[in-house]
N, CA, C and O atoms as CSV, one atom per row, in Angstrom:
chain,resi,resn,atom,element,x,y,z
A,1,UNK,N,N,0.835,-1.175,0.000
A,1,UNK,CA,C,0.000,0.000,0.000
A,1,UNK,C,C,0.884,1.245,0.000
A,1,UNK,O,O,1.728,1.315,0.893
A,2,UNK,N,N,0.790,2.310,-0.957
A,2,UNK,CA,C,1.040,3.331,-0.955
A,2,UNK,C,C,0.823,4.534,0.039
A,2,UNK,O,O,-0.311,4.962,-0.172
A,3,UNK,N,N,1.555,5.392,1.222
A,3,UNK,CA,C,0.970,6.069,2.163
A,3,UNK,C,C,0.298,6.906,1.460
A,3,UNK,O,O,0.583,7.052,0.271
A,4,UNK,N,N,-0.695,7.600,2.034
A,4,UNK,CA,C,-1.647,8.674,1.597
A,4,UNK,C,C,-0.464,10.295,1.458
A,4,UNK,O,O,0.329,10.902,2.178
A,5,UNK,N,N,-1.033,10.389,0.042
A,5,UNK,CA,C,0.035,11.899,0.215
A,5,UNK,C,C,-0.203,12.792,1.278
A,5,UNK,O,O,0.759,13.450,1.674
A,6,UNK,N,N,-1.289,12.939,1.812
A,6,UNK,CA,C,-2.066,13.866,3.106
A,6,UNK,C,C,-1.543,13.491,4.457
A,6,UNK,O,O,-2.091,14.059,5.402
A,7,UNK,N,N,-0.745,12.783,4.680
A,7,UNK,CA,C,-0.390,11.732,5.965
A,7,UNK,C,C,0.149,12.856,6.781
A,7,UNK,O,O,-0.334,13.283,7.829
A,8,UNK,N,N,1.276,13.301,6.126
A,8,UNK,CA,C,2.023,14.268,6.824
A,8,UNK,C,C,1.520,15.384,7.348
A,8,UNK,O,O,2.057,15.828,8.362
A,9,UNK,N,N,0.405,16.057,6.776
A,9,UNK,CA,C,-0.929,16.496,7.447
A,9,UNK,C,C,-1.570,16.625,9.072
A,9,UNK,O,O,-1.803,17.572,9.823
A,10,UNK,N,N,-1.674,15.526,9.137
A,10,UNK,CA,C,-2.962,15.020,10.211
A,10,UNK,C,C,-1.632,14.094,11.314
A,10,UNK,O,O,-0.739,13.284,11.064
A,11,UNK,N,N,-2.073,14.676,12.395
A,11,UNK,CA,C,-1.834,14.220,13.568
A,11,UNK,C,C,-2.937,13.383,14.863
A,11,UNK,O,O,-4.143,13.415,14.618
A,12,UNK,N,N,-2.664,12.963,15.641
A,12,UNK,CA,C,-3.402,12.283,16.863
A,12,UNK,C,C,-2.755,12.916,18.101
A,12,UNK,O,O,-1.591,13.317,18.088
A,13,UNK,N,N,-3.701,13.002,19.361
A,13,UNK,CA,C,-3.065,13.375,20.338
A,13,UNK,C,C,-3.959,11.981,21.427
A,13,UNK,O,O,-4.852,11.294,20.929
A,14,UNK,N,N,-3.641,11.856,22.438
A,14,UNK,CA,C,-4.579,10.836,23.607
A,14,UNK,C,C,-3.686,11.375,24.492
A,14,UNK,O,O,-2.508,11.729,24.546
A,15,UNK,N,N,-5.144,11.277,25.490
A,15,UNK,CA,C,-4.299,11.626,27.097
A,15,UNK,C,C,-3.598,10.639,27.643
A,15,UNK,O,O,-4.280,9.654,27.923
A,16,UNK,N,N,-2.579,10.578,27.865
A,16,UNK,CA,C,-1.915,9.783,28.410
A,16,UNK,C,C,-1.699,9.159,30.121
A,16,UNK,O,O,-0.713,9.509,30.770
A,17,UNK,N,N,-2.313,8.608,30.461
A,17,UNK,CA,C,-1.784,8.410,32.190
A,17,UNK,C,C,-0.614,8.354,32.658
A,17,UNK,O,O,0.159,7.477,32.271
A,18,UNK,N,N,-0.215,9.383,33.686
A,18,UNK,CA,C,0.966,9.095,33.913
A,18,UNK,C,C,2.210,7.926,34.153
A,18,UNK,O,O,3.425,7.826,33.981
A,19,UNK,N,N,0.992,7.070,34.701
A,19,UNK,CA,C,1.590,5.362,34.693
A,19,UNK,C,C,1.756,4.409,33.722
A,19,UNK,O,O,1.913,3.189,33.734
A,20,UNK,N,N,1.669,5.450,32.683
A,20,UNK,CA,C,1.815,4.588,31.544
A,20,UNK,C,C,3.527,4.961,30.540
A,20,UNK,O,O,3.993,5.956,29.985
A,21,UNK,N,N,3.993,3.505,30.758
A,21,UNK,CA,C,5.460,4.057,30.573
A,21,UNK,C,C,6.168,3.957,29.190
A,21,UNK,O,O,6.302,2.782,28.850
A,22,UNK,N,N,6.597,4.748,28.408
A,22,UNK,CA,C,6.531,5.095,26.855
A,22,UNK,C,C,7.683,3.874,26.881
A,22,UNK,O,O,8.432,3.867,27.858
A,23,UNK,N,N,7.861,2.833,25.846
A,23,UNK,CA,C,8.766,2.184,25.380
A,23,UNK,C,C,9.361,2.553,23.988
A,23,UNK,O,O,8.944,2.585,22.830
A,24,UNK,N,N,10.798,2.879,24.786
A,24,UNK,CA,C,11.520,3.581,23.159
A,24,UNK,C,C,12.309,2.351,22.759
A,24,UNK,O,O,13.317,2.675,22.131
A,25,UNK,N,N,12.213,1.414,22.874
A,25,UNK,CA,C,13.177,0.072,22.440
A,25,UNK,C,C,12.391,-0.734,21.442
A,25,UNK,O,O,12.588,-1.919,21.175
A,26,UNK,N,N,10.938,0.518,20.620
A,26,UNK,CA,C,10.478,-0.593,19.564
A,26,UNK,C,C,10.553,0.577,18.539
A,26,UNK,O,O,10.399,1.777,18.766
A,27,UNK,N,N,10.837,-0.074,17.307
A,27,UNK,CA,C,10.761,0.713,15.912
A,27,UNK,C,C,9.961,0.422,15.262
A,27,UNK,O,O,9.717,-0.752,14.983
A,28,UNK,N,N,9.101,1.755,14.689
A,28,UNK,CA,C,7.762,1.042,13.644
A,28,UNK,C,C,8.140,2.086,12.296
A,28,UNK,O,O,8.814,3.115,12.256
A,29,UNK,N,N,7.430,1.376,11.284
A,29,UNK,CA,C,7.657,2.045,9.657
A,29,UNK,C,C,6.956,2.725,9.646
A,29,UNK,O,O,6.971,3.216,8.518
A,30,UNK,N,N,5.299,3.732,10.962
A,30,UNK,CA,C,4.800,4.468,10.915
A,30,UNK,C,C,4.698,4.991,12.496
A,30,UNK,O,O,5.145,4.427,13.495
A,31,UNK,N,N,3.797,6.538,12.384
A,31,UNK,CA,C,4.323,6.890,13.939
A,31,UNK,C,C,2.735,6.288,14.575
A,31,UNK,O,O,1.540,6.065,14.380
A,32,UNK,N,N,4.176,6.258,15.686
A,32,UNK,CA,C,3.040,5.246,16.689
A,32,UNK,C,C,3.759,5.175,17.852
A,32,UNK,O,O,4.884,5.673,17.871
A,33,UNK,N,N,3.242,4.565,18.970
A,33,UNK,CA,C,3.729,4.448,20.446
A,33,UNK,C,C,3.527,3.330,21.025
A,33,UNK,O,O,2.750,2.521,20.518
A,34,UNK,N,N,3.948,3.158,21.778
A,34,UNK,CA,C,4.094,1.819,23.037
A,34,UNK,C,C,4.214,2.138,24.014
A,34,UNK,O,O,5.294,2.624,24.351
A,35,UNK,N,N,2.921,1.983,25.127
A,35,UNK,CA,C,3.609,1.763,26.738
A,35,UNK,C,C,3.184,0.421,27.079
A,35,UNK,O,O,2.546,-0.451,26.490
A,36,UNK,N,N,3.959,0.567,28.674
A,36,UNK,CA,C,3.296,-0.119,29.212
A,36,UNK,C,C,3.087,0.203,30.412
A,36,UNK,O,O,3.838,0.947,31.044
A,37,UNK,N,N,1.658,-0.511,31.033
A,37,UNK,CA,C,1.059,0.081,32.107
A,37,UNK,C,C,0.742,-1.117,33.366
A,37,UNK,O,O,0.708,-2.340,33.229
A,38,UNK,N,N,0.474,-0.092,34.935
A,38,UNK,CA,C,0.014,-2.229,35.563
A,38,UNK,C,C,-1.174,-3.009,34.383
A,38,UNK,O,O,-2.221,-2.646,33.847
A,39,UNK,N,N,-0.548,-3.922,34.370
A,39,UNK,CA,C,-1.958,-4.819,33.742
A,39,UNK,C,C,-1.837,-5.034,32.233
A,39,UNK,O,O,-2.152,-6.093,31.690
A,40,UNK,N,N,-1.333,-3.900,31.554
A,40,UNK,CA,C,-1.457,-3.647,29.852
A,40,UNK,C,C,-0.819,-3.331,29.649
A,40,UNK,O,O,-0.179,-2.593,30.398
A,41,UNK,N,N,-0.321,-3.769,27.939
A,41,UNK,CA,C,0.616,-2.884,27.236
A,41,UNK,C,C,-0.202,-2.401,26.292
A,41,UNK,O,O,-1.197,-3.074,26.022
A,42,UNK,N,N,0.063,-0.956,25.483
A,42,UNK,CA,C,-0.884,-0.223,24.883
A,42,UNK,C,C,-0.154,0.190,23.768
A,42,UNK,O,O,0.992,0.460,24.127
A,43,UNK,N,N,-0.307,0.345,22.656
A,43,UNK,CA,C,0.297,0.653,21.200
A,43,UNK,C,C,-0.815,1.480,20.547
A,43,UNK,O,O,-1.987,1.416,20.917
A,44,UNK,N,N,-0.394,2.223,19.596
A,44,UNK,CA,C,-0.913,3.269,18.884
A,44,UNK,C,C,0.048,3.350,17.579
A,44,UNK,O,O,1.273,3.230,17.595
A,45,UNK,N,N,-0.678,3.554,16.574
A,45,UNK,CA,C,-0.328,3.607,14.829
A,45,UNK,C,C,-0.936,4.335,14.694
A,45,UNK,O,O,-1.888,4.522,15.451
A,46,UNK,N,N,-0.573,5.381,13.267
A,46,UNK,CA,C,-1.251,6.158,12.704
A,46,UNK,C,C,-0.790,5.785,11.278
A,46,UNK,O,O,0.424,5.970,11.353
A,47,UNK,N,N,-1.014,5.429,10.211
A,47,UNK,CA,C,-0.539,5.212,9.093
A,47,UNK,C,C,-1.898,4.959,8.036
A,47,UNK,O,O,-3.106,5.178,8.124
A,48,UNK,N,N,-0.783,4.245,6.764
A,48,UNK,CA,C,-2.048,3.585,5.876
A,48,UNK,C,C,-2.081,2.492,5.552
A,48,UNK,O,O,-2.605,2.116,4.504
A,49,UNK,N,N,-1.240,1.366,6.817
A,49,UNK,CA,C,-1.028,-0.185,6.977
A,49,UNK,C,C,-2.292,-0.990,7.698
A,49,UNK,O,O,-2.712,-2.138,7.555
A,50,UNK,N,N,-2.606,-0.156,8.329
A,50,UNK,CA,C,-3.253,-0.252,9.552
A,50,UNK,C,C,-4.515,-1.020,9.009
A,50,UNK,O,O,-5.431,-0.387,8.485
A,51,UNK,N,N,-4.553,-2.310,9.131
A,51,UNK,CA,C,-5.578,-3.300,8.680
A,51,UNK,C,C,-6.810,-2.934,9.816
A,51,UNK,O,O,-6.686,-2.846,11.037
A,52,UNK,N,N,-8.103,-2.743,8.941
A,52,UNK,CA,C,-9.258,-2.590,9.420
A,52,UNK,C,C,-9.773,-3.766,10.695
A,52,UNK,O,O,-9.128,-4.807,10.821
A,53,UNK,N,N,-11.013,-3.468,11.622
A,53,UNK,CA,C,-11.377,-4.123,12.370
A,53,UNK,C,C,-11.181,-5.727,11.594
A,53,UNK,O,O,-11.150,-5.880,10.373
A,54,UNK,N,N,-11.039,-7.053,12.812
A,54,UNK,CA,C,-11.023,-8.080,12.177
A,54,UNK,C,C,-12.356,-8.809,12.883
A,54,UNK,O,O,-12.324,-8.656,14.104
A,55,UNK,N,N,-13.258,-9.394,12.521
A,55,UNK,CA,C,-14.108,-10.070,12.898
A,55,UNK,C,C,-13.479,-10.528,14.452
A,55,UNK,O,O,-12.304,-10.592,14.813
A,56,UNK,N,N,-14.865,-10.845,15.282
A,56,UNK,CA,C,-14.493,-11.494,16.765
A,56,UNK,C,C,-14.214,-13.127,16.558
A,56,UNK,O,O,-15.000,-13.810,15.901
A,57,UNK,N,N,-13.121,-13.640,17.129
A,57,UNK,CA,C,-12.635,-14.711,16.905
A,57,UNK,C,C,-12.651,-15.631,18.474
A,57,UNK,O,O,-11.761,-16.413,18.810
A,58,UNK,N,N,-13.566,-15.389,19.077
A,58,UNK,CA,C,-13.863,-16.050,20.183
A,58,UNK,C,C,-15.237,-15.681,21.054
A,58,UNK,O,O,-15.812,-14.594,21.001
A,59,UNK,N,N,-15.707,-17.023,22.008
A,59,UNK,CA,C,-16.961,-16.582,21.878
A,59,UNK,C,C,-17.369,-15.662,23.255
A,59,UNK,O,O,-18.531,-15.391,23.560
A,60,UNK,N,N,-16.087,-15.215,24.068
A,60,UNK,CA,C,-15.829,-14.715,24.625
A,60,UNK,C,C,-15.673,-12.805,23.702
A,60,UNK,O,O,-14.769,-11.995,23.907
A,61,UNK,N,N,-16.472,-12.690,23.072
A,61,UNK,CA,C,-16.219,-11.169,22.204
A,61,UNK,C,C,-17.190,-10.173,22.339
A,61,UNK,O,O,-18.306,-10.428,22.792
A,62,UNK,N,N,-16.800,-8.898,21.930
A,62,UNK,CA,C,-17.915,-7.997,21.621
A,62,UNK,C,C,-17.245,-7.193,20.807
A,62,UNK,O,O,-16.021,-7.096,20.891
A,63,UNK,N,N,-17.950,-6.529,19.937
A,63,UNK,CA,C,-17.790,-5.724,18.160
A,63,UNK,C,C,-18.789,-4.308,18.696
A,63,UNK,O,O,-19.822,-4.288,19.365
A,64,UNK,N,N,-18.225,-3.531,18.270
A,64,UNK,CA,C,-19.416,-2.094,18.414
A,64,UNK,C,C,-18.370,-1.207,17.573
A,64,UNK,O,O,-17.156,-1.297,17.395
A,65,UNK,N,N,-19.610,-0.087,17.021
A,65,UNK,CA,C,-19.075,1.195,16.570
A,65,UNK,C,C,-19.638,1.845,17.676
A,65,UNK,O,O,-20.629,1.507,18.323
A,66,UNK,N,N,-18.512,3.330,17.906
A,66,UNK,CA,C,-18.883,4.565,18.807
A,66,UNK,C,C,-18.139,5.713,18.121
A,66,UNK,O,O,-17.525,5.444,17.088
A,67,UNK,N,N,-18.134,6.845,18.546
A,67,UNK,CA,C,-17.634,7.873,18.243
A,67,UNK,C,C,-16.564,8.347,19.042
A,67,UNK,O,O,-16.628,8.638,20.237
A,68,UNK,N,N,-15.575,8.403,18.295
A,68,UNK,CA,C,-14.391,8.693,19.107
A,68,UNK,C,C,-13.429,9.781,18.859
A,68,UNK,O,O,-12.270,9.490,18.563
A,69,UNK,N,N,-13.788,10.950,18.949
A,69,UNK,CA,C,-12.964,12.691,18.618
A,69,UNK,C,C,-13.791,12.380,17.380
A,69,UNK,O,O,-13.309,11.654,16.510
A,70,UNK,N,N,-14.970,12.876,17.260
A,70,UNK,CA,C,-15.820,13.289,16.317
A,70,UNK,C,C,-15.529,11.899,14.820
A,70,UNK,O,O,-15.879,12.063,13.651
A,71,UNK,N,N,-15.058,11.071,15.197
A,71,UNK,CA,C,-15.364,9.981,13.898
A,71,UNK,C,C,-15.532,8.380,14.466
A,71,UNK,O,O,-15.136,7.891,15.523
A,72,UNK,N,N,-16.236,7.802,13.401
A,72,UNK,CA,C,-16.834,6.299,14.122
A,72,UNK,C,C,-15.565,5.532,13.815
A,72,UNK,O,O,-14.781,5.381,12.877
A,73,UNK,N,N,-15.742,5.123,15.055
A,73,UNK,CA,C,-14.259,3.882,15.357
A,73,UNK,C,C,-14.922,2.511,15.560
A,73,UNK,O,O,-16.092,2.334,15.898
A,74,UNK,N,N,-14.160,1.731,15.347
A,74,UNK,CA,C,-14.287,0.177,15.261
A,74,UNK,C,C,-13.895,-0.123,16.233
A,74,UNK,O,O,-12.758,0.286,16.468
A,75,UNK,N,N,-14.678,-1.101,17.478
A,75,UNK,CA,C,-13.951,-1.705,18.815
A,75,UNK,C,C,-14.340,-2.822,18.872
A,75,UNK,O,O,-15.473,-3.206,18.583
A,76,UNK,N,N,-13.410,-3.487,19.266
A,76,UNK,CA,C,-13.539,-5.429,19.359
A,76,UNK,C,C,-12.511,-5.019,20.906
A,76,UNK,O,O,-11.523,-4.322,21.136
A,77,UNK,N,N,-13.668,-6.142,21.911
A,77,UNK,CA,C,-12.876,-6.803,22.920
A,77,UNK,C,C,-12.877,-7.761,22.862
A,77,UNK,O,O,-14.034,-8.179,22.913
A,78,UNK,N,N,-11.756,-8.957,22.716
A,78,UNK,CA,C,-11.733,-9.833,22.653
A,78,UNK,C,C,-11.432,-10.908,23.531
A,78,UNK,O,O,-10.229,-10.663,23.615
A,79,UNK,N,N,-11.586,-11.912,24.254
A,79,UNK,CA,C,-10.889,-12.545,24.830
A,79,UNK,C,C,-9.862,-14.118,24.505
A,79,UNK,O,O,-9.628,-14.927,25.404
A,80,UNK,N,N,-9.489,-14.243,23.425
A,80,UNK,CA,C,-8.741,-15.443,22.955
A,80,UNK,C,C,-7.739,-15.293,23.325
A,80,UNK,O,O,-7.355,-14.134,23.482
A,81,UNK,N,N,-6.887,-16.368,23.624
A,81,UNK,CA,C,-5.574,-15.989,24.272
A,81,UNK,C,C,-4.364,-15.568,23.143
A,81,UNK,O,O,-4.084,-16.197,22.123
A,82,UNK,N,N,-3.923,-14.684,23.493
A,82,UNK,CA,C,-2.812,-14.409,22.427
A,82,UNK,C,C,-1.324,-15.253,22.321
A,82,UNK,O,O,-1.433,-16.172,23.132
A,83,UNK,N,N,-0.340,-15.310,21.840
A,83,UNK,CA,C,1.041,-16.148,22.037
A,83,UNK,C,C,1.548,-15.877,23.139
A,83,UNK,O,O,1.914,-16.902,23.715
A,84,UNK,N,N,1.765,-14.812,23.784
A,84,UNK,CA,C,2.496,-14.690,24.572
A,84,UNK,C,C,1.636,-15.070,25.957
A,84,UNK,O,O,2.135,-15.254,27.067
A,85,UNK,N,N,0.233,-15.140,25.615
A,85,UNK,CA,C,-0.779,-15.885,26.886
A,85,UNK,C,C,-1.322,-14.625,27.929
A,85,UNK,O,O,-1.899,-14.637,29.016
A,86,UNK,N,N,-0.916,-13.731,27.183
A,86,UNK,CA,C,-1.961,-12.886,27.535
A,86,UNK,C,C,-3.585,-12.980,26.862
A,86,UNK,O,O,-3.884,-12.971,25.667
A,87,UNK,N,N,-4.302,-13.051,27.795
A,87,UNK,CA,C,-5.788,-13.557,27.437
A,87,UNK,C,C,-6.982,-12.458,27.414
A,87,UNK,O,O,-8.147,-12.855,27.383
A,88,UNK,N,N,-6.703,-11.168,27.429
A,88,UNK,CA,C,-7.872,-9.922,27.139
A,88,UNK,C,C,-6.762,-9.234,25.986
A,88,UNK,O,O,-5.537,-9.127,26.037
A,89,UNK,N,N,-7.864,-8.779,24.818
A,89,UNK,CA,C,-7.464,-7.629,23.722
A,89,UNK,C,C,-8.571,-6.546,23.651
A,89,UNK,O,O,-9.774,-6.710,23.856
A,90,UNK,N,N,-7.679,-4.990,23.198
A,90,UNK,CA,C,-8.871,-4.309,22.672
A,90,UNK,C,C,-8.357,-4.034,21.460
A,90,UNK,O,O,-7.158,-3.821,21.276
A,91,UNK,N,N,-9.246,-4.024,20.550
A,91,UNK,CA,C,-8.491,-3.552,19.086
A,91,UNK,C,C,-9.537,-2.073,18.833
A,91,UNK,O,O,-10.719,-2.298,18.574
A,92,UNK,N,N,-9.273,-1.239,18.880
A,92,UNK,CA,C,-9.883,0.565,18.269
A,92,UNK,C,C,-9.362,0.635,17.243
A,92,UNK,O,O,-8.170,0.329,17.251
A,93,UNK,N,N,-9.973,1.055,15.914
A,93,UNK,CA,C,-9.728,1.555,14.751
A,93,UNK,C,C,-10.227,2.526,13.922
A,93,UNK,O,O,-11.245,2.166,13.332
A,94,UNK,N,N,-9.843,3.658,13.677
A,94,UNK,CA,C,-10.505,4.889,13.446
A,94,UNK,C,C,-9.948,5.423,11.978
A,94,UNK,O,O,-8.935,6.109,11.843
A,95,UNK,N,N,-10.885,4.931,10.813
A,95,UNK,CA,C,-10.495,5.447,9.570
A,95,UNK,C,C,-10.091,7.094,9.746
A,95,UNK,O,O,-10.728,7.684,10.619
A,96,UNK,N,N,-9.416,7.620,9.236
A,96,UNK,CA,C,-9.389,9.116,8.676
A,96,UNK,C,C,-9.456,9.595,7.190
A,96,UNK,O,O,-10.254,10.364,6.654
A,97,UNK,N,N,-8.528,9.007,6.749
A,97,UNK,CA,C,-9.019,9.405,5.181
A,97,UNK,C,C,-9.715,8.362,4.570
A,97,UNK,O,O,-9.598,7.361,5.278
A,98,UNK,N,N,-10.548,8.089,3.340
A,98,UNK,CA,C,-10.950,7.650,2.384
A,98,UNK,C,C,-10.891,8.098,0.767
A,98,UNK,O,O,-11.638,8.972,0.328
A,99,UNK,N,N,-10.093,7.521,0.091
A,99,UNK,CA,C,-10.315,7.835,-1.116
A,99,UNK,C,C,-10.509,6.159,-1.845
A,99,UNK,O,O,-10.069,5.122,-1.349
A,100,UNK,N,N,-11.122,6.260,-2.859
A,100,UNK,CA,C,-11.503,5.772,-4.068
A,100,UNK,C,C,-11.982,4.092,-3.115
A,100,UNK,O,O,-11.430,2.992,-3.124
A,101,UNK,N,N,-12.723,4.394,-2.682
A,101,UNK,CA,C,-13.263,2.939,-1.391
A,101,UNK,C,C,-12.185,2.407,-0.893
A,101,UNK,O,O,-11.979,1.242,-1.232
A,102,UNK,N,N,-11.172,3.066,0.049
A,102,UNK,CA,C,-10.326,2.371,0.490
A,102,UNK,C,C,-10.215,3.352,1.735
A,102,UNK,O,O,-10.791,4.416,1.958
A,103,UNK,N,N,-9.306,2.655,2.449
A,103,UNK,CA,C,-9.137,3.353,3.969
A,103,UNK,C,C,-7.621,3.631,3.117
A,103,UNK,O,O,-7.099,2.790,2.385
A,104,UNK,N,N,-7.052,5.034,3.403
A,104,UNK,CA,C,-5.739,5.299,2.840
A,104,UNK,C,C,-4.537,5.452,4.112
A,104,UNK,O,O,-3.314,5.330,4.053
A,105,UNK,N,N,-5.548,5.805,5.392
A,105,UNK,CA,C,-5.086,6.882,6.609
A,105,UNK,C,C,-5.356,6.461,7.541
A,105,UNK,O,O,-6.338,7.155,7.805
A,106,UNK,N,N,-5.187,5.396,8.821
A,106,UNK,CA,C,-6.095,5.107,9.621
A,106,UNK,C,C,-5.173,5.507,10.705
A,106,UNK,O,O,-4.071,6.056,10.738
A,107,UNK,N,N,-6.027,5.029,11.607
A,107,UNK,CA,C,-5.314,5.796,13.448
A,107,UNK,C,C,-5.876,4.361,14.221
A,107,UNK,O,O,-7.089,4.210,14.078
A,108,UNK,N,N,-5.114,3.171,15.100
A,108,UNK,CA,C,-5.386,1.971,15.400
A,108,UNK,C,C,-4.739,2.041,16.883
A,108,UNK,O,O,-3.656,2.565,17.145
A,109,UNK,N,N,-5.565,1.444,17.753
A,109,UNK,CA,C,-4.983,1.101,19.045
A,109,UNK,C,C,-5.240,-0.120,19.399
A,109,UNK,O,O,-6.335,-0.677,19.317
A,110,UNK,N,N,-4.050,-0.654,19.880
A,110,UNK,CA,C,-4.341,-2.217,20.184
A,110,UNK,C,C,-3.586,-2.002,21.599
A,110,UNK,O,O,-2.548,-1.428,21.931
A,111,UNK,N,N,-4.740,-2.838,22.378
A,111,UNK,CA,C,-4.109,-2.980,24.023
A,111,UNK,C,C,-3.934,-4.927,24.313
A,111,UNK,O,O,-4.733,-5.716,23.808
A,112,UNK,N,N,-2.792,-5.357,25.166
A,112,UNK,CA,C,-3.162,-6.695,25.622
A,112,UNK,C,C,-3.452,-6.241,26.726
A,112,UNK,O,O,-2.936,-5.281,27.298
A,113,UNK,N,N,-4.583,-7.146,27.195
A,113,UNK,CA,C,-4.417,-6.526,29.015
A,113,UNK,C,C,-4.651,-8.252,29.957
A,113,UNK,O,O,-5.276,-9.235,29.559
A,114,UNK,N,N,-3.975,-8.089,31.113
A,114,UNK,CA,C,-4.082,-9.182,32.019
A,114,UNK,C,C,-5.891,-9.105,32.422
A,114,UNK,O,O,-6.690,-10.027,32.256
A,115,UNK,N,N,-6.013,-8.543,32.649
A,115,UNK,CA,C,-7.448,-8.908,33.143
A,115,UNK,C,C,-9.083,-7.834,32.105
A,115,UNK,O,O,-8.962,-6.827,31.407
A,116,UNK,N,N,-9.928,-8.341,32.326
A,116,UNK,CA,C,-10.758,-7.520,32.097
A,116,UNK,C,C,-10.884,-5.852,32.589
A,116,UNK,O,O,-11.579,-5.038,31.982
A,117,UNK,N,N,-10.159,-5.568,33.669
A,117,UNK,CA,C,-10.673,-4.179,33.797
A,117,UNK,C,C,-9.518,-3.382,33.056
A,117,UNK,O,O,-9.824,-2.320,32.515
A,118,UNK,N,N,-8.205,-3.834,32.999
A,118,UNK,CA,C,-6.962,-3.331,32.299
A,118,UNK,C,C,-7.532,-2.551,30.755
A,118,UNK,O,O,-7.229,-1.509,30.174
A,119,UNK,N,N,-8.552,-3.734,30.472
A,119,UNK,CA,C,-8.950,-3.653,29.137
A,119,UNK,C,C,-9.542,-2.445,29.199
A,119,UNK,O,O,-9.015,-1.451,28.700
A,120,UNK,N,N,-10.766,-2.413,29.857
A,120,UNK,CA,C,-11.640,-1.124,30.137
A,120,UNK,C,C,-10.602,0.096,30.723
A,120,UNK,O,O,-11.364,1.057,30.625
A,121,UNK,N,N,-9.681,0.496,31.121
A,121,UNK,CA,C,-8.874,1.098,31.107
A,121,UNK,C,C,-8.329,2.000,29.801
A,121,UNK,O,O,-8.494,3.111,29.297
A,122,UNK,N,N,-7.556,0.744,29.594
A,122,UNK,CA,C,-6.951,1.059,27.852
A,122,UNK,C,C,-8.535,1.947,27.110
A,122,UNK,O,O,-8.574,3.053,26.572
A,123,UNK,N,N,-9.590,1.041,27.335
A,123,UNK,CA,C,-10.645,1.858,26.608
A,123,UNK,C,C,-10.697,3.090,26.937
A,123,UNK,O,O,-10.797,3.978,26.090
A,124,UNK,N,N,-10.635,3.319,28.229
A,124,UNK,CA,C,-10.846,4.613,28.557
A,124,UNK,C,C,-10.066,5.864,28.106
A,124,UNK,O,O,-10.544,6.994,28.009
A,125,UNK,N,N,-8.510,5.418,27.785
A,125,UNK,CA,C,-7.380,5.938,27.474
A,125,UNK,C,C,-8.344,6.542,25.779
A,125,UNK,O,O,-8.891,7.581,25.410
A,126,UNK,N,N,-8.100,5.224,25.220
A,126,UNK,CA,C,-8.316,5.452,24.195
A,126,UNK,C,C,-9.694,6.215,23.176
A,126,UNK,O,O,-9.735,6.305,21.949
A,127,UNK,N,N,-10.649,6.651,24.122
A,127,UNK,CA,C,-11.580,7.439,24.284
A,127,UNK,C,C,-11.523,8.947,24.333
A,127,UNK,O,O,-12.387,9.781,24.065
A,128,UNK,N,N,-10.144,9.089,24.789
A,128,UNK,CA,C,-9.378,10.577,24.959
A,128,UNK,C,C,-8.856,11.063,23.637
A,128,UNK,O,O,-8.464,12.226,23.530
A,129,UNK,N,N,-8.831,10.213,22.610
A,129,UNK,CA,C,-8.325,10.627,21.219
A,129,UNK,C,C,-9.052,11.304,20.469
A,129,UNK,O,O,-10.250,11.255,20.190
A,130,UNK,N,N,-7.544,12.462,19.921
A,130,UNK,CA,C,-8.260,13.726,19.193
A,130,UNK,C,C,-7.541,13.086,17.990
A,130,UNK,O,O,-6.597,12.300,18.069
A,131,UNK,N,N,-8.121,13.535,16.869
A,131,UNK,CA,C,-7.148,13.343,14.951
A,131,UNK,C,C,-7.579,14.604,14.694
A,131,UNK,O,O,-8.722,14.973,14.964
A,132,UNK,N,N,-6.494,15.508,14.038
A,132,UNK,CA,C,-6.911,16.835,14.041
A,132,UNK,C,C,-5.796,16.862,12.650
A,132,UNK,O,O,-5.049,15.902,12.464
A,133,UNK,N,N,-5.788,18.110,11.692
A,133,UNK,CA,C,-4.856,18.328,10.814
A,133,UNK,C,C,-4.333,19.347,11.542
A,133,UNK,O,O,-4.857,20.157,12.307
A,134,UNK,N,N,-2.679,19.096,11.009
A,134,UNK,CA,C,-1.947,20.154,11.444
A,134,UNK,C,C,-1.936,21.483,11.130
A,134,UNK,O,O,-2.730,21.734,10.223
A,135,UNK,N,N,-1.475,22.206,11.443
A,135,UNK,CA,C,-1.541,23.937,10.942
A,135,UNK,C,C,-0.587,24.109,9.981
A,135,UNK,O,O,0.550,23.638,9.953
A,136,UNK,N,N,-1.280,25.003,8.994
A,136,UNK,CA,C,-0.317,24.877,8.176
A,136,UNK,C,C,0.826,26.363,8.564
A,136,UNK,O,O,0.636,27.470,9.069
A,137,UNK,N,N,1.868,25.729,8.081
A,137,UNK,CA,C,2.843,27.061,9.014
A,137,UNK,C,C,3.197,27.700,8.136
A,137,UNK,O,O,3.886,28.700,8.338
């Protein structure tokens, strides 16, 4: 996939909790973040890699759209266990651009969390997100 020429554009901001501790020991091919927090680790992408919601894959799930900084986001909680055996996910996914029926631009948060409320946490975090374009200078 080709990045969206507009990328450089548009930014994200989320409130961050203070207990949530930025990991600079990971490199991504788009901007994005990593902490980790008690209970969860929390990641954030902004790019045009960023594969759309994936169907719930356990019967332990729930799927909803909500509104999240004025655009509809995709949320799956999941509970299947992941590799590393962490057993709660949240996946948030918030198109921004669209051209020619495709998502070009998206903004994605994926949390693992040890327990169910970690999860609702991360949600909460991730509820704080603004996507705004930058100023032009």
């Amino acid at each position: 996939m080709v990045p969206d020429p507009d990328e450089p554009k548009w930014d994200y901001r989320l409130a961050v909790p203070s207990d949530f501790v930025r990991r600079t020991d990971v490199v991504s091919d788009q901007r994005g973040e990593l902490y980790k927090a008690p209970g969860l680790e929390f990641g954030t992408s902004f790019g045009g890699y960023n594969g759309g919601p994936s169907p719930c894959q356990a019967a332990r799930c729930r799927q909803w759209t909500e509104m999240i900084g004025g655009r509809p986001a995709s949320i799956t909680r999941d509970a299947w266990v992941r590799a590393d055996g962490r057993p709660h996910t949240l996946n948030v996914y918030i198109p921004v651009i669209q051209r020619h029926q495709s998502v070009t631009l998206s903004f994605a948060i994926i949390a693992g969390c040890d327990t169910e409320a970690a999860c609702e946490r991360a949600l909460v975090v991730a509820r704080t997100t603004r996507i705004f374009r930058r100023p032009v200078p």
